[in-house]
N, C-alpha and C positions, 0 to 999 in steps of 0.2 A: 504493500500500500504506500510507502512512504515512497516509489521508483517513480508511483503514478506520482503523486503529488509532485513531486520535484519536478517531474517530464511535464505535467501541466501548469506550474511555475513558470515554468521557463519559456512554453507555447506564448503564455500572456507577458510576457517579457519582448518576446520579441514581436509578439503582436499592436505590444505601445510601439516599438518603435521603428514599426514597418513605413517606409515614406510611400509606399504603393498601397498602402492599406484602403484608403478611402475610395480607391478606385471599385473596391467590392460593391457598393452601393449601385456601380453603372450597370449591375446585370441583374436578372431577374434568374433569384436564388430561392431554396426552400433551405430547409434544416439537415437535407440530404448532403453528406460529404463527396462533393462531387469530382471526381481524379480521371474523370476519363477524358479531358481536353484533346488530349492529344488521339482523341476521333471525333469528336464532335464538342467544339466549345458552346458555353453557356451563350445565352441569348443576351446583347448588348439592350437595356433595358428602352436606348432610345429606336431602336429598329421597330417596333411595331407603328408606331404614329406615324412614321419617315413612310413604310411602306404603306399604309392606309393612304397617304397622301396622294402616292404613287397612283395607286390606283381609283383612288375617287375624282382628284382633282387632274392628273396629270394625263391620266388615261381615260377617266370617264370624262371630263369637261372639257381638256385640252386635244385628247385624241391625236390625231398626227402633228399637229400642231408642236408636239411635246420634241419630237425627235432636233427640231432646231430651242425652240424657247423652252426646254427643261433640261438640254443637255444629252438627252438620248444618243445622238452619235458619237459627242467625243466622249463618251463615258470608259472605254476598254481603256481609253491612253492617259484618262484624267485620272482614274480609280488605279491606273497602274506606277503616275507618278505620286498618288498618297502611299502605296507599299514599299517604293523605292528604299526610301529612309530606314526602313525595318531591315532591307536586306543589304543595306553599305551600296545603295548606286544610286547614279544622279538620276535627273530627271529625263527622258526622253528614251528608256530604254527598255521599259516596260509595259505591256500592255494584255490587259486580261478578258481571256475566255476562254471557252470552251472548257474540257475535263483536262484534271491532269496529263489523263493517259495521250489523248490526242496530244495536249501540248510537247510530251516524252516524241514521240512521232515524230512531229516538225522538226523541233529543236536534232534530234539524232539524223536523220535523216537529212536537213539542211546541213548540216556540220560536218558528214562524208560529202555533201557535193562543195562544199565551201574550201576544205582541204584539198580535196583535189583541183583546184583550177590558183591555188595559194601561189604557188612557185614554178618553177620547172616543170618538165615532164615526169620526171620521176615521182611526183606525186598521184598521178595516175596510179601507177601502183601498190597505191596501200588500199587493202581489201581486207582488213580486221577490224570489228569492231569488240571493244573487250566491255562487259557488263558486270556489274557487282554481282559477285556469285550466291550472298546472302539478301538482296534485292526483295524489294515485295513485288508476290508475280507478278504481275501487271507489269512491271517494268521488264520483265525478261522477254515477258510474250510481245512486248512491241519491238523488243530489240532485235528481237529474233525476225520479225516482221522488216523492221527497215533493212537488216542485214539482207533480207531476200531482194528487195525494194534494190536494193546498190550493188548486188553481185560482191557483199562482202561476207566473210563468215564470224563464225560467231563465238567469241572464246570467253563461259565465266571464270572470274576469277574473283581470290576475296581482296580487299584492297589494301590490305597488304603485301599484296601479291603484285600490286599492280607496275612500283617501278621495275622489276625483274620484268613483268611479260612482257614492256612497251619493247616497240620493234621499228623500221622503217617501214612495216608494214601497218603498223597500226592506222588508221585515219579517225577515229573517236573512242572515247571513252564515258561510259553511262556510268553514275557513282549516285548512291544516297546519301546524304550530309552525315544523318543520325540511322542509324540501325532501328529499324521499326518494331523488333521483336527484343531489343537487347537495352534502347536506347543509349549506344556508344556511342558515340561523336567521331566523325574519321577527321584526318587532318586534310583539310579542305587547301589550303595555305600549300602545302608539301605536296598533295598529289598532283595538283594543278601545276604546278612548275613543272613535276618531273612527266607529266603528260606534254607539257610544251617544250621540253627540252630533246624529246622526244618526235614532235614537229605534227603532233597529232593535235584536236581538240577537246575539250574538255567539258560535259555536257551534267550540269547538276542537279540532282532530285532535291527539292527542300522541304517538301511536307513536314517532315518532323522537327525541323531548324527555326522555320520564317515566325519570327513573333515571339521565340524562345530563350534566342542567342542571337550573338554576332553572326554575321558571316561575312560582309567585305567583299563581296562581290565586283567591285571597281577596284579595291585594295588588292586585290589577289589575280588580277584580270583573268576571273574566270568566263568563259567563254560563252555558252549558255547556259540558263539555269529556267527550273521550269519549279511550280507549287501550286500545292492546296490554299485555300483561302479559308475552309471550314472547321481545322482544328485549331492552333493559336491566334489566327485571326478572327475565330468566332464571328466567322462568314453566314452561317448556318447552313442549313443539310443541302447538300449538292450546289454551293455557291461556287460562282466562277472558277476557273482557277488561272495562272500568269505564268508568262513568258517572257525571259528576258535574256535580251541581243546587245552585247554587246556593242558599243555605238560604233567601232572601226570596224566590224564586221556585218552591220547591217545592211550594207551594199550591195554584198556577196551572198545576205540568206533566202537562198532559193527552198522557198515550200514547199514541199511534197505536199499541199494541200490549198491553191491558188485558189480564193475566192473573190466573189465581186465587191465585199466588204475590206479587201486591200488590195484592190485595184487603184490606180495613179487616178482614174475617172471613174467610179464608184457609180455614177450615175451617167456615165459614155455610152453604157449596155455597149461595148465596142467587143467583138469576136475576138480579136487579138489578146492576150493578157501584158498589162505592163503592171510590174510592180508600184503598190505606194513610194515613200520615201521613209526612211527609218525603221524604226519596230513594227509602225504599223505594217507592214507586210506580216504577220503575225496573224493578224487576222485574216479570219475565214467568210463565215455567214455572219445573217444577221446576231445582233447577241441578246441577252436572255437577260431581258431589262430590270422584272421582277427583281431577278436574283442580285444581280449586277449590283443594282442600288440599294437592295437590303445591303449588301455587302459595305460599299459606302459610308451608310448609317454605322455601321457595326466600327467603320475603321475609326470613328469621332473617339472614343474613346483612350485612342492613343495621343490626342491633343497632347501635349506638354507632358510627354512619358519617352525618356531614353530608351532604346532598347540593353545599355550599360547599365542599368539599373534591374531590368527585367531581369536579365541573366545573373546579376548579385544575388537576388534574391532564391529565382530559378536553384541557383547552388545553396541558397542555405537552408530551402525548404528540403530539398532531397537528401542534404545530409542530416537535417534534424530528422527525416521519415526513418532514413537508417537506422540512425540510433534507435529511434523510436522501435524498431521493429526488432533492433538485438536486445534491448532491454526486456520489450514484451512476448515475445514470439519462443514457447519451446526450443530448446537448443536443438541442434541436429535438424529442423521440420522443415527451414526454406534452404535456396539457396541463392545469393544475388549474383544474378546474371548483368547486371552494369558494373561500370567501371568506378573505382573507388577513385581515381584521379579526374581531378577536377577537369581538365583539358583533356578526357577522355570521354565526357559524361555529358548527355542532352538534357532536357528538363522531363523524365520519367524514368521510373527506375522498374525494373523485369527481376521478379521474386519465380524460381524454378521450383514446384512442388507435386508430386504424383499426382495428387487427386485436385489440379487447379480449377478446372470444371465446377465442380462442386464447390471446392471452396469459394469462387468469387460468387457465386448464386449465394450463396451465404450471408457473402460480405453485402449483398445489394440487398439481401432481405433486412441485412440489421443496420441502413442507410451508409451505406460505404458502397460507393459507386467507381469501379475499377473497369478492367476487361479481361478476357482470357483468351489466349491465344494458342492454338492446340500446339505440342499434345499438352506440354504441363507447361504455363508459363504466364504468371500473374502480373499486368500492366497498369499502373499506376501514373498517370501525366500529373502533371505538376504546373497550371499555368498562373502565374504568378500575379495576373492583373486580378482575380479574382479569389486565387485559392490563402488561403491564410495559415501558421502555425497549430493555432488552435485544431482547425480540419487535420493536419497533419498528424495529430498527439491523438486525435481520437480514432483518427483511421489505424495508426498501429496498433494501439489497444483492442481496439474491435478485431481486427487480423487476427492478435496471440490470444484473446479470446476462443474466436471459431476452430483456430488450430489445435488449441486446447480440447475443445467438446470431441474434434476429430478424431484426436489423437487417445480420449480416454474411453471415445467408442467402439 
């Protein structure tokens, strides 16, 4: 009793002196300890009126009217210089729609045609593309797809594997920021160089990263990078997702996916295709307004919020969870599958136990809101604009609770 006490001490300890703390107010919360951000963030409290508006006034009274006088068209480039900032790039480099996976497609695919016409001839000859071998499938199955798409083949590998495989054959490289099942963090900074050093491209997944941590994306000149808008951005369910072109390479990004929405004349209806100018070549069709601009609404919350502060916190919440969980949790019962090093670790930490199925059913029945991911492996996100210490001191007590009932069953 006295562990508890101390471990919930020190939750309100550091709960006075969270400078993100008031930000918890902007979302529409219940008493349920909610950790599973990093699939579906909480609902930004001001998105429902934003989208009411959309739809009554912008759609129902304004009707076409809206795509000039409510911003309708520039929205994929406007919505993708508010993300900029989250992911370390200026402005003009960014713009969102469509699914992540599509976005994976363009970006991989534009990226073998952009190296090969980079230099010389001898670039013709690079016909590899290498993919993170622990990837979520989604990303392999497109990889595999552009690989057919270019007459290249397809080699995974894990990413630390990856300066060993680079070759002069290589032409791209598909990478996840954060390990989706482990939440490791890979070095983003390091592989990217030795991908270019290499004379290949460098093409990054950021679903588990964008809203959580740095990444530096202009800092690191990483090449393209593609993301969810739904989990730290608390987009909501199936909100856009973004693409981003590097500004020296947006000349050269030929789409495997040319629509009349990044056409030079958009409204030309002209047979021939020319590309936009910049990222917008990015897009496709029309985009998906509803969601687009809930999104929007959702990003206000980051108003006067670093994302150097997110990730402070991000790190101190996941180590207080730790402790929390080796204090509370039967000895021998989990095991953590994240990285104990801070420069290893995303904002979710992966607890490995036989009967995880069960246990996280558990954990949601007794308001502890995680995910489980087969066959054993218990996910906990961490996002920092709304989750607090407090949540964290009860969610591991409630954990070595259930494991406890498991374990004397």
């Amino acid at each position: 009793m006295s562990e508890i006490r101390e471990l919930a001490f020190k939750a309100g300890e550091l709960d006075a002196a969270d400078e993100l703390g008031e930000l918890r107010g902007k979302f529409v919360l219940d008493e349920v300890v909610y950790l599973d951000g990093n699939s579906l963030g909480a609902l930004p409290a001001a998105v429902p009126a934003h989208v009411d508006d959309v739809v009554r006034r912008q759609w129902g009274s304004l009707r076409i009217r809206s795509w000039e006088e409510s911003g309708w068209w520039t929205a994929p480039e406007r919505i993708g210089d508010r993300i900029a900032p989250l992911v370390g790039a200026e402005a003009g480099q960014i713009v969102v729609g469509d699914s992540t996976s599509v976005n994976v497609f363009k970006a991989l695919v534009a990226a073998v045609r952009a190296v090969r016409v980079a230099g010389d001839g001898r670039d013709e000859n690079r016909d590899e593309i290498l993919v993170d071998a622990t990837t979520f499938p989604t990303d392999g199955y497109i990889a595999g797809s552009a690989a057919r798409m270019t007459g290249c083949s397809l080699r995974p590998v894990t990413p630390a594997e990856v300066p060993g495989a680079l070759s002069d054959r290589t032409a791209a490289v598909l990478l996840n920021h954060v390990d989706y099942r482990t939440g490791r963090l890979h070095d983003l900074p390091g592989l990217t160089a030795a991908v270019h050093e290499a004379g290949a491209y460098a093409v990054w997944d950021l679903c588990h990263s964008a809203g959580a941590l740095p990444v530096g994306l202009d800092e690191h000149g990483v090449d393209l990078a593609v993301g969810c808008t739904y989990k730290y951005l608390n987009g909501g369910p199936g909100s856009p997702a973004y693409l981003y072109v590097r500004r020296d390479l947006q000349s050269r990004f030929d789409s495997p996916l040319p629509g009349w929405n990044s056409h030079a004349e958009p409204f030309g209806m002209r047979p021939e295709y020319t590309p936009a100018p910049g990222a917008l070549r990015g897009r496709v069709g029309t985009p998906d307004i509803l969601s687009m601009l809930a999104l929007e609404a959702a990003l206000e919350v980051w108003d006067g919020v670093t994302i150097e502060a997110v990730r402070a916190k991000s790190l101190a919440l996941t180590d207080f969870f730790l402790e929390c969980v080796a204090a509370y949790v039967p000895e021998g019962r989990i095991e953590s599958l994240t990285p104990v090093a801070h420069a290893e670790r995303g904002s979710q930490v992966a607890l490995r136990c036989p009967d995880a199925g069960d246990v996280m059913k558990r954990l949601i029945e007794n308001g502890v809101v995680g995910d489980f991911r087969h066959p054993d492996v218990l996910r906990f996100g961490f996002t920092p604009l709304y989750v607090g210490f407090g949540d964290v001191e009860r969610a591991g007590r409630v954990l070595g609770e259930v494991l406890g009932e498991v374990l004397v069953s």
